[in-house]
C-alpha positions as CSV (number, residue, x, y, z in Angstrom):
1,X,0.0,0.0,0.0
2,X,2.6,2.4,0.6
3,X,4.3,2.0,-2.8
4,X,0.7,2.2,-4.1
5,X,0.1,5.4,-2.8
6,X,3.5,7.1,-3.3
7,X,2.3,6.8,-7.2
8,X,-0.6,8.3,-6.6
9,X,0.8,10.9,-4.6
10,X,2.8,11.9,-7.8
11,X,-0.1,12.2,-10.0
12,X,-0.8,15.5,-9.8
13,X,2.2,16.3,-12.2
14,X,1.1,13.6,-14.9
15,X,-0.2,14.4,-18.1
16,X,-3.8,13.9,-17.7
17,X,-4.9,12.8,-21.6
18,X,-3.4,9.9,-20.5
19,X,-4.3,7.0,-17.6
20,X,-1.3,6.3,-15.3
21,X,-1.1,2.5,-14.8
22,X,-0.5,3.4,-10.8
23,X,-4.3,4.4,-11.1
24,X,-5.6,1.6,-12.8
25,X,-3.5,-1.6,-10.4
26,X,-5.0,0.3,-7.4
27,X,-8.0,0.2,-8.6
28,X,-7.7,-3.2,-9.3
29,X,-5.9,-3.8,-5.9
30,X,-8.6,-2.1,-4.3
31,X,-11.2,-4.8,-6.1
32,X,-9.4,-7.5,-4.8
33,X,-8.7,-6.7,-1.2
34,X,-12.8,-5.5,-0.9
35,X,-11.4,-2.2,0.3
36,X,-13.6,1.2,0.0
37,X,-12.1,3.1,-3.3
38,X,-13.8,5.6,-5.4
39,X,-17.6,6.3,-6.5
40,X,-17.3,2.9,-8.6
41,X,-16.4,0.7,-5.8
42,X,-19.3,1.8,-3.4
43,X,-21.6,1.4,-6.5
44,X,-20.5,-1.7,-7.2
45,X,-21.3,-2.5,-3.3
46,X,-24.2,-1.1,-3.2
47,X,-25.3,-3.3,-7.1
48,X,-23.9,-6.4,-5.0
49,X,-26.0,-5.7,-1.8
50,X,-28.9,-5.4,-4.1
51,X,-28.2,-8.7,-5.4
52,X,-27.4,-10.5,-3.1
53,X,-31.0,-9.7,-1.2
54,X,-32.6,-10.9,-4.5
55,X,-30.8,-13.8,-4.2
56,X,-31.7,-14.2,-0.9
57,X,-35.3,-14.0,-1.2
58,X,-34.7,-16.3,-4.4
59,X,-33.4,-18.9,-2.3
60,X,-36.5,-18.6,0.9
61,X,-39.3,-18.8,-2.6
62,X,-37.6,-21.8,-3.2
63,X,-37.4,-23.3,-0.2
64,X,-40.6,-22.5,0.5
65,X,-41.9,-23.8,-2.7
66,X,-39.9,-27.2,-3.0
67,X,-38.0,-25.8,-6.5
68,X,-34.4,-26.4,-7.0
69,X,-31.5,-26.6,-9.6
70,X,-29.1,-24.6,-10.5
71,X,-29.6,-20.8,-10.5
72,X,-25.8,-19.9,-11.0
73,X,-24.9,-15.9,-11.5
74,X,-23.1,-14.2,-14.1
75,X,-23.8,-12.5,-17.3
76,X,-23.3,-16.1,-18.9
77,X,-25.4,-18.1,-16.2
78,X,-23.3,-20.9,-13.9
79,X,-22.3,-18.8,-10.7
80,X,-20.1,-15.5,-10.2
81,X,-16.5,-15.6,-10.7
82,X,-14.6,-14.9,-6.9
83,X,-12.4,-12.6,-5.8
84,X,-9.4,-11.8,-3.5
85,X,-7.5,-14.6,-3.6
86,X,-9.9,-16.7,-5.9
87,X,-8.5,-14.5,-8.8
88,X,-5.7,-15.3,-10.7
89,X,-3.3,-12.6,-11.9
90,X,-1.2,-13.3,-15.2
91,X,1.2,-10.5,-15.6
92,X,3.2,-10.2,-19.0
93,X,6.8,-9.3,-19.9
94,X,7.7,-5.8,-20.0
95,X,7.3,-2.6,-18.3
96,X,3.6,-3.9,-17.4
97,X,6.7,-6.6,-15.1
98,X,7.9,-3.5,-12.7
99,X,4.2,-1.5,-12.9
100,X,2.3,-4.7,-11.8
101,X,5.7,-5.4,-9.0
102,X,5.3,-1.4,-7.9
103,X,1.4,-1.2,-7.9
104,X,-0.5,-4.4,-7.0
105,X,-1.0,-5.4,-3.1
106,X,-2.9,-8.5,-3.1
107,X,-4.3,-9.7,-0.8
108,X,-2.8,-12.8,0.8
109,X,-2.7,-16.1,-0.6
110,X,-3.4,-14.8,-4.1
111,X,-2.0,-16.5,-6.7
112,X,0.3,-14.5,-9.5
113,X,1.7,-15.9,-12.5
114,X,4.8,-14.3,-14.6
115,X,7.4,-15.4,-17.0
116,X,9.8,-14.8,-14.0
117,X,13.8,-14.4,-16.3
118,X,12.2,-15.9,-19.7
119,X,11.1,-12.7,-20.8
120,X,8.8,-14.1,-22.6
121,X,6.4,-11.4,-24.4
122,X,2.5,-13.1,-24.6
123,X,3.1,-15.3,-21.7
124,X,0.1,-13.6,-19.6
125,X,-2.6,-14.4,-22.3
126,X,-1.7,-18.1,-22.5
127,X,-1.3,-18.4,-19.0
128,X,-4.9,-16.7,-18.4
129,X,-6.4,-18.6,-20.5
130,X,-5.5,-22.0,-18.7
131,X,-5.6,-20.9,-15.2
132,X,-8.9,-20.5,-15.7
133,X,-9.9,-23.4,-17.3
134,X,-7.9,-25.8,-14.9
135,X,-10.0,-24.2,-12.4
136,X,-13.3,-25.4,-11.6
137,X,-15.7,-23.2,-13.1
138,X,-16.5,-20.0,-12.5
139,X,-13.2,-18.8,-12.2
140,X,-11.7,-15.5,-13.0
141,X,-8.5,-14.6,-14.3
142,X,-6.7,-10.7,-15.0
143,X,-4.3,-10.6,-17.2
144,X,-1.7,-7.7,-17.0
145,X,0.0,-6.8,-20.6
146,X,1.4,-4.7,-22.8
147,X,0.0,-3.6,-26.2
148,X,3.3,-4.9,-27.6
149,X,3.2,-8.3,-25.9
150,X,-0.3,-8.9,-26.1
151,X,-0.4,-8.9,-29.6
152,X,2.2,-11.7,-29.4
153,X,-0.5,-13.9,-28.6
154,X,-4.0,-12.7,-28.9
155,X,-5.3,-15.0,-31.3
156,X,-5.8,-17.0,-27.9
157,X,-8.8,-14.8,-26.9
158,X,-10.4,-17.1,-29.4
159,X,-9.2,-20.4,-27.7
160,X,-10.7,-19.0,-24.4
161,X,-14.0,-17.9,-26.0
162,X,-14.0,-21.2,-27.4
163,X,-14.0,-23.5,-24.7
164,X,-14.8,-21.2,-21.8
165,X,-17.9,-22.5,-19.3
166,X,-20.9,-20.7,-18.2
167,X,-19.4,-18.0,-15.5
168,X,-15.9,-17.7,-16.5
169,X,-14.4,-14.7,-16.7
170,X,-10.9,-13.5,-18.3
171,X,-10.3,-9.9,-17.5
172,X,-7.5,-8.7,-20.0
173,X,-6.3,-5.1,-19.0
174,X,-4.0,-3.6,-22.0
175,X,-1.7,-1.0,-21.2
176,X,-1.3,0.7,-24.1
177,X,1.8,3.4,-25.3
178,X,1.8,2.5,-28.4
179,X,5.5,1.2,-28.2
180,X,7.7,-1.5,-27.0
181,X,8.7,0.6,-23.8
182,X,11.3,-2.0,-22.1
183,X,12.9,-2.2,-25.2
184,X,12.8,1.4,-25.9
185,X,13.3,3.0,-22.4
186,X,15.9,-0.1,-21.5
187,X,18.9,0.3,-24.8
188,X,20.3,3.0,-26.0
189,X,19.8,3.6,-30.1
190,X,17.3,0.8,-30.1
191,X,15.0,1.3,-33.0
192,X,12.0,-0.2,-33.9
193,X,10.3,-0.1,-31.1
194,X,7.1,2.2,-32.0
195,X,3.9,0.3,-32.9
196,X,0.7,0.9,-34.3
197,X,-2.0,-1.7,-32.2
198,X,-5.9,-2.0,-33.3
199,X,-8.4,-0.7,-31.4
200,X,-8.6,-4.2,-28.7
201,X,-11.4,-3.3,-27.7
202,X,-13.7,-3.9,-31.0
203,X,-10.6,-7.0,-31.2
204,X,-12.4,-8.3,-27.9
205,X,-16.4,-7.5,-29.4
206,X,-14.9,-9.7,-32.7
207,X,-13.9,-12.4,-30.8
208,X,-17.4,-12.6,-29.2
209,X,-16.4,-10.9,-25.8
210,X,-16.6,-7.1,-24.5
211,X,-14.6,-4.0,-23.5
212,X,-14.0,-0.6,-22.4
213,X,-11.2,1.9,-23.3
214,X,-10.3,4.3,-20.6
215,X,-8.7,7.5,-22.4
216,X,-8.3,8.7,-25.3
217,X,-4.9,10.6,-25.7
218,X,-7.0,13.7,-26.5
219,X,-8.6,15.3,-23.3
220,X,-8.4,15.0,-20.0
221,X,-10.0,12.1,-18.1
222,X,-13.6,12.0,-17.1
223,X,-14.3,12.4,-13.4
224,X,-14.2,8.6,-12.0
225,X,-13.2,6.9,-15.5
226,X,-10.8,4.6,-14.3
227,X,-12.7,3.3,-11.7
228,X,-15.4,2.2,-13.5
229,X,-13.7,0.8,-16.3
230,X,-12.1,-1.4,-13.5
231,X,-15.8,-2.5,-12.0
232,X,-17.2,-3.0,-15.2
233,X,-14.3,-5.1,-16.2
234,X,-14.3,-7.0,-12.8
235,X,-18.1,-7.5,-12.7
236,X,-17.9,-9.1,-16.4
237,X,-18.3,-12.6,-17.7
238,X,-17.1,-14.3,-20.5
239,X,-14.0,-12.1,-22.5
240,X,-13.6,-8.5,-21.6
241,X,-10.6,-6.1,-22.7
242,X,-10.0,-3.0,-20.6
243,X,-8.0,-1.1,-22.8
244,X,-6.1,1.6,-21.6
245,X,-4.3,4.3,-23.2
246,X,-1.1,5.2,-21.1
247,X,1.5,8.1,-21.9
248,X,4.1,6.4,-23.9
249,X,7.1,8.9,-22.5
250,X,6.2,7.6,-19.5
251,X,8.9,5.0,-17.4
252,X,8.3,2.4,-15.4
253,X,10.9,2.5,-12.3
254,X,13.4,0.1,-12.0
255,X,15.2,-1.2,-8.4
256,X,18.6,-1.0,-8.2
257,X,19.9,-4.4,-7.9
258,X,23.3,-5.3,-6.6
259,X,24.8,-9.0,-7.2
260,X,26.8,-9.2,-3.2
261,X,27.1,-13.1,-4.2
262,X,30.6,-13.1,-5.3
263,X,32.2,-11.3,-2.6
264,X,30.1,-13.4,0.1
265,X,32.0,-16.4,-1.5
266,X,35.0,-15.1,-1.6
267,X,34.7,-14.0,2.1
268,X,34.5,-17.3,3.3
């Protein structure tokens, strides 16, 4: 949390066409942990408490009147996806790696998988895609990406739509800059590195799912954007792309690292 915040804290100097990923992997953290965020969080509360007295009064009309079966949740029917530390969280190769390692608090025992020292750009679709199908169903999964590693492998939001079960959900957030940022930000004369994506979220509506963009590069952001792109994109089934449009001068910090190893063998 305190990382968390001493992003936010800096916000106020950001270029404010764009979305800084700090705001979205808080709101997602926030999500997660059930904590009390903006206006979309306590609406999203206050939809859930309204559900859940429907659901409720669904259950006493069927106990009182003998029905039964299976009335599962979900915009796909078969039960609502968890959250906390029933979600899995693919995170992809990149600058999305130190955003994701700066910005998410999870809550404890949640599960996070990454492509660790492969580097391998793409990973976090694949890796979405099966952690939620190896999971019995409904399950959720966020995948964290890049608009340069995501297109790696996003023919696989067809393999998901495909053989996805009733109340499965696989949240794919896409930070987009519109540029290979590690590579850029990371070597000196690198070239190459600037891209030209397709809009992902008419991508995710071909495919047969759904999505929001948060941002457009040309005006400030609406009051509260952010945060309910985030609910929306949590409170989905099926497919859903949240896909947001990030400064593409902007760098992701990096912690100094330094390798003691050699002198601790030597020393002894």
């Amino acid at each position: 949390p305190e990382r968390r915040h001493r992003y936010q804290s800096a916000l106020h100097n950001y270029d404010h066409r764009f979305v800084h990923p700090a705001t979205v992997l808080s709101e997602v953290t926030a999500h997660l942990r059930g904590e009390a965020g903006g206006a979309g969080e306590k609406a999203e509360a206050a939809a859930a408490g309204a559900a859940s007295t429907a659901t409720a009064a669904a259950a006493d009309a069927d106990a009182e009147g003998g029905g039964g079966g299976d009335r599962g949740g979900g915009g796909e029917g078969g039960g609502t996806p968890g959250g906390g530390v029933d979600t899995v969280i693919a995170v992809d190769t990149g600058d999305i790696t130190l955003w994701s390692s700066l910005c998410l608090s999870l809550p404890q025992g949640a599960r996070v998988l990454s492509s660790e020292r492969l580097g391998t750009m793409g990973y976090s679709l694949c890796a979405g895609v099966a952690a939620t199908l190896a999971r019995p169903s409904p399950a959720r999964t966020v995948v964290v990406a890049g608009d340069g590693g995501i297109q790696m492998t996003l023919v696989e939001m067809s393999t998901f739509v495909q053989h996805k079960r009733p109340g499965d959900a696989l949240v794919v957030i896409v930070f987009d800059n519109s540029m290979l940022g590690r590579v850029a930000f990371g070597f000196v004369g690198s070239k190459g590195c600037e891209l030209e994506g397709p809009d992902f979220v008419a991508l995710a509506k071909a495919y047969g799912g759904d999505g929001v963009r948060v941002g457009d590069r040309k005006g400030p952001l609406e009051d509260g954007e952010v945060a309910r792109g985030v609910v929306t994109a949590m409170a989905a089934t099926g497919l859903f792309v949240l896909h947001v449009m990030i400064d593409p001068e902007l760098k992701a910090d990096m912690a100094k690292f330094t390798d003691e190893s050699i002198a601790l063998m030597e020393s002894g």
